[in-house]
C-alpha positions in Angstrom: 83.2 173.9 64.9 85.3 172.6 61.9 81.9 172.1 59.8 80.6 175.6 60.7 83.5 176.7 59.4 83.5 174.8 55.9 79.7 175.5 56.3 80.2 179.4 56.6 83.1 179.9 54.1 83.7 180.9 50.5 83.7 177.8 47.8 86.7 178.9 47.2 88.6 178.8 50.6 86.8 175.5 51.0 89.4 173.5 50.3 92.1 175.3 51.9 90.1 175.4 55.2 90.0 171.5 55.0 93.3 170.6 54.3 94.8 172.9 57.2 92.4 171.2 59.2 93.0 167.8 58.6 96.5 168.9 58.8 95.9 170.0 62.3 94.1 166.6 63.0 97.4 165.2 61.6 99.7 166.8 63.9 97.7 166.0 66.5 97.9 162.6 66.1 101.5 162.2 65.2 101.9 164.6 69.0 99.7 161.3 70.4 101.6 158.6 69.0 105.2 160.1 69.6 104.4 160.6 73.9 102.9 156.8 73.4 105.9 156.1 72.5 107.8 157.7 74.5 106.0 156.0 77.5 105.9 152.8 75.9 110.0 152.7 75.5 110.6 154.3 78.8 108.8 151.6 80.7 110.4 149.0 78.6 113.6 150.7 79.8 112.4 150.1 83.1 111.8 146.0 82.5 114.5 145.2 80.1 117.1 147.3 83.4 117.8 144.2 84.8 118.6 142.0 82.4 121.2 144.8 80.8 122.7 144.9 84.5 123.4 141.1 84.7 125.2 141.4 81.3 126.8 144.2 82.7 127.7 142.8 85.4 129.3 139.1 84.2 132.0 142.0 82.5 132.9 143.0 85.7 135.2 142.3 88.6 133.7 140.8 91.6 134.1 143.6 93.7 132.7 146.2 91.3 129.3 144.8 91.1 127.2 145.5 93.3 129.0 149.1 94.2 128.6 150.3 90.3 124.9 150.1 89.3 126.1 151.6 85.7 125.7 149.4 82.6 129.3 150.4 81.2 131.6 148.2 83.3 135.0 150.3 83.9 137.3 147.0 83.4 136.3 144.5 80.8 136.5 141.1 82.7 135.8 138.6 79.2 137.7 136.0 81.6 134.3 135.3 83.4 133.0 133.3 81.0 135.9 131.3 80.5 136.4 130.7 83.7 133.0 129.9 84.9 132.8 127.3 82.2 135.4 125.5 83.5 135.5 126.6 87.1 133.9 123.3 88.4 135.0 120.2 89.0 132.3 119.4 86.2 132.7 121.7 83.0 129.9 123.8 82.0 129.0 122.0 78.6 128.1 119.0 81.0 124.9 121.3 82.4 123.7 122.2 79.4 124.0 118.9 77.5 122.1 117.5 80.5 119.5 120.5 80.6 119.3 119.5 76.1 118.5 116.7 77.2 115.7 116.6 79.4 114.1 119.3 78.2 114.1 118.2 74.2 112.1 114.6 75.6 109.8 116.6 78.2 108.9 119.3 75.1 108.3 116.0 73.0 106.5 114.1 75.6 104.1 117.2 76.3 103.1 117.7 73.0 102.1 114.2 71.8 100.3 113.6 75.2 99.1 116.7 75.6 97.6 116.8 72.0 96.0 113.1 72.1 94.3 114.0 75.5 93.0 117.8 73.8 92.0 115.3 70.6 89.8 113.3 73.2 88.0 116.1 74.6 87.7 118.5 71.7 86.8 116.2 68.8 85.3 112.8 70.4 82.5 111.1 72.3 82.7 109.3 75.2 80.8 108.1 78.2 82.0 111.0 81.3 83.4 113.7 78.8 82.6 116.7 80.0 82.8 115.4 84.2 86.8 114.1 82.9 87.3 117.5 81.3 86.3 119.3 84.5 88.4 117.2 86.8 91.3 117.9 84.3 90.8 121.3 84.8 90.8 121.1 88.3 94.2 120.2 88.8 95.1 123.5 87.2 94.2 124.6 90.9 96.4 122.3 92.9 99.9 123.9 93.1 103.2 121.6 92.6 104.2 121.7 96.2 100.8 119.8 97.4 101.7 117.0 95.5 105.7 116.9 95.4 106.0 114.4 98.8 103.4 111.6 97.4 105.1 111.6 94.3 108.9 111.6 95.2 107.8 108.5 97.8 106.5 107.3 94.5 109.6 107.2 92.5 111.3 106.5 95.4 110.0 103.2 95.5 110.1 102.7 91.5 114.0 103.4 91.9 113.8 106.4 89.9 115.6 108.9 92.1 118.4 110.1 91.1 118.0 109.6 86.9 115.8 112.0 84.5 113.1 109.6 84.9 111.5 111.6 87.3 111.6 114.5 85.3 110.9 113.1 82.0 108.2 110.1 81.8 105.3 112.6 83.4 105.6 114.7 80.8 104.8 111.8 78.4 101.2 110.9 80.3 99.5 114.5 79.8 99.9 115.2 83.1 100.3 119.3 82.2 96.5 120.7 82.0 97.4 124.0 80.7 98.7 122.5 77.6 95.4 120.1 77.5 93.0 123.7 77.7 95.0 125.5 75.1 95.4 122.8 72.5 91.1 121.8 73.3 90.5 125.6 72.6 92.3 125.6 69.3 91.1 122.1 68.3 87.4 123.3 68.4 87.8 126.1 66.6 88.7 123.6 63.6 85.4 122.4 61.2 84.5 119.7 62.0 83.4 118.4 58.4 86.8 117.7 58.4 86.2 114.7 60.3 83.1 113.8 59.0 84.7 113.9 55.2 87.6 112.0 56.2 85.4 109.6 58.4 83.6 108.7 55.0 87.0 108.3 53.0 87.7 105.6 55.9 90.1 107.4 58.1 90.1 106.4 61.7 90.2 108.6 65.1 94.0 108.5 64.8 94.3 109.5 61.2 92.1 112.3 61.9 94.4 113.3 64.6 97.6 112.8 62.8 96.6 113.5 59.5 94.4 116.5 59.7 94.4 118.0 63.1 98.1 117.9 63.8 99.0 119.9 60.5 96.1 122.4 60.8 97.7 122.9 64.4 100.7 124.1 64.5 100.4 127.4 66.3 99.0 125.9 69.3 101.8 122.9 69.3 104.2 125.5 68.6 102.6 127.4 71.8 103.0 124.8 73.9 106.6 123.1 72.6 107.8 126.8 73.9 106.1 127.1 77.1 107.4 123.5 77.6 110.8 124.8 76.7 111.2 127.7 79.1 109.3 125.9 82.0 111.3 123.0 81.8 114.9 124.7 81.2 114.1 126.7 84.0 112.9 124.1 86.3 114.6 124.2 89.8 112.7 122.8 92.1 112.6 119.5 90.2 115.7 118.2 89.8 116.8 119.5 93.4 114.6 116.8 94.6 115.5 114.1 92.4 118.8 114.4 91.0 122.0 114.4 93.1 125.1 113.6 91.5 126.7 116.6 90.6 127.4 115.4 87.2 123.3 114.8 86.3 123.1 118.2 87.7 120.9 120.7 85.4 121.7 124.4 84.2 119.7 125.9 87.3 121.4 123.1 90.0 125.0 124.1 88.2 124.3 128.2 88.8 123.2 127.8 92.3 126.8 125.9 93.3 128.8 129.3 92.6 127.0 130.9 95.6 129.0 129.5 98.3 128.3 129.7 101.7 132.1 129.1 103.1 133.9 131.6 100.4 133.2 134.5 98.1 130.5 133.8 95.7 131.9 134.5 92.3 129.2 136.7 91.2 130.6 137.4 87.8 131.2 134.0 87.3 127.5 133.3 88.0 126.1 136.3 85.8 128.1 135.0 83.0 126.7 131.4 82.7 123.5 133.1 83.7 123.4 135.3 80.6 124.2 132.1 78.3 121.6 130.1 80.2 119.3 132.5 78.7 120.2 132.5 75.5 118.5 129.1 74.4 115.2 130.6 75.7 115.9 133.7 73.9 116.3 132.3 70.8 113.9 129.8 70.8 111.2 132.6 71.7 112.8 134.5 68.9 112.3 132.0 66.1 108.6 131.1 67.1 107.3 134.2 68.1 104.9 134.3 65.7 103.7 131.2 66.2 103.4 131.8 70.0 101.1 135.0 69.6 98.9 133.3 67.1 98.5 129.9 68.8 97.4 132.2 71.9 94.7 134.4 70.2 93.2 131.9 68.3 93.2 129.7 71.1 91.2 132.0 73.1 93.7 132.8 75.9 93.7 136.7 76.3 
């Protein structure tokens, strides 16, 4: 209809037929993009609710919590942080020094086994390759659970329970196939001439890896150093089953002692460390963003 109408109209009103049609096209468009938006912000409204209710609510008293759903508290209570950092017999710092810990070694551990074990699979030859790769994969299948009883009798018998041990040296024998996959995917994608040019300047396997591979990958170990990060700060279930004194307890095993079963649960108390348990991940997810998004698309993960 538009090029009938340039088609059928004076030279002269040529050009002021195109621009108010383009300029309609344009208004259009901008109409388009602003509901998009609009949608777009109102359902991240929607996800980011609860989070802006549990900072809400580690400002408020106990009893105004759960009977105000608002996200202005009525009485500032800044006491809630203060005192559920020292509320415990153990203080606060304690937990997260302890959480630091093992999660810094397990992100370490990951990423050097993880990445010697992709190395193997993506970039060398060897007799059963592709039947190892496969059985790797597999265990991607098996959930945690199936496995939990033959391995705590395991390091029950090493004399591991109750220490990090547990928590720490698997992470250092590539026992994580997720991390494997995505650092193979990424690997392969490399040229290989690489290898074959370094091969002839004399460079073995390991120099390759360390040399060459590691530096070109930084997205994916950046990928997998944060997924490593919030899996392993937010890991419950494992040290529950392995750690028991109090003062080895993790930031997860510390949150879950305010809920009492015999008094009040402090709920502010417990909002309050729960918003700074979060802030580690958030920053660290902050700073590497980048990274994280490019190690997944070129890693073929979508």
């Amino acid at each position: 209809m538009a090029d009938a109408t340039l088609a059928a109209a004076p030279l002269s009103n040529t050009r002021e037929i195109a621009r108010a049609i383009w300029a309609e096209k344009a208004k259009r468009a901008r109409r388009a993009a602003l509901l998009k938006h609009l949608f777009l912000i109102g359902c991240s409204l929607i996800m980011i609710y609860p989070l802006l209710w549990m900072v809400a609510s580690s400002l408020k008293p106990n009893n105004q919590i759960f009977g105000d759903l608002s996200l202005w508290p009525s009485e500032f209570r800044w006491d809630n942080y203060t005192s559920g950092w020292n509320g415990m017999s153990v203080s606060f710092s304690t937990f997260f020094a302890n959480s630091l810990f093992v999660t810094v070694l397990s992100v370490i551990g990951n990423v050097l086994s993880c990445s010697f074990a992709a190395y193997a699979f993506a970039r060398l030859e060897f007799t059963g390759k592709n039947i190892w790769f496969a059985l790797m994969m597999m265990t991607l299948m098996i959930p945690y659970h199936v496995v939990l009883i033959p391995q705590y009798l395991t390091f029950l018998n090493l004399g591991w329970v109750d220490t990090y041990l547990p928590l720490i040296v698997p992470q250092f024998l590539a026992g994580d196939a997720f991390f494997i996959f995505l650092m193979v995917q990424f690997f392969r994608q490399l040229p290989r001439e690489l290898d074959e040019a370094a091969m002839i300047d004399g460079c073995s396997a390991f120099k390759i890896y360390w040399a060459i591979i590691m530096p070109l990958s930084i997205p994916a170990i950046a990928t997998a150093a944060i997924f490593s990060f919030i899996w392993t700060w937010d890991d419950f279930l494992g040290p529950l089953v392995y750690l028991n004194d109090v003062k080895d307890y993790t930031v997860p095993l510390a949150l879950r002692m305010f809920n009492s079963q015999d008094s009040v649960t402090q709920y502010g108390q417990m909002f309050a460390m729960s918003v700074l348990s979060i802030l580690p991940i958030f920053v660290f997810f902050i700073i590497f963003q980048r990274l994280i998004i490019r190690g997944i698309a070129m890693s073929g993960l979508k």
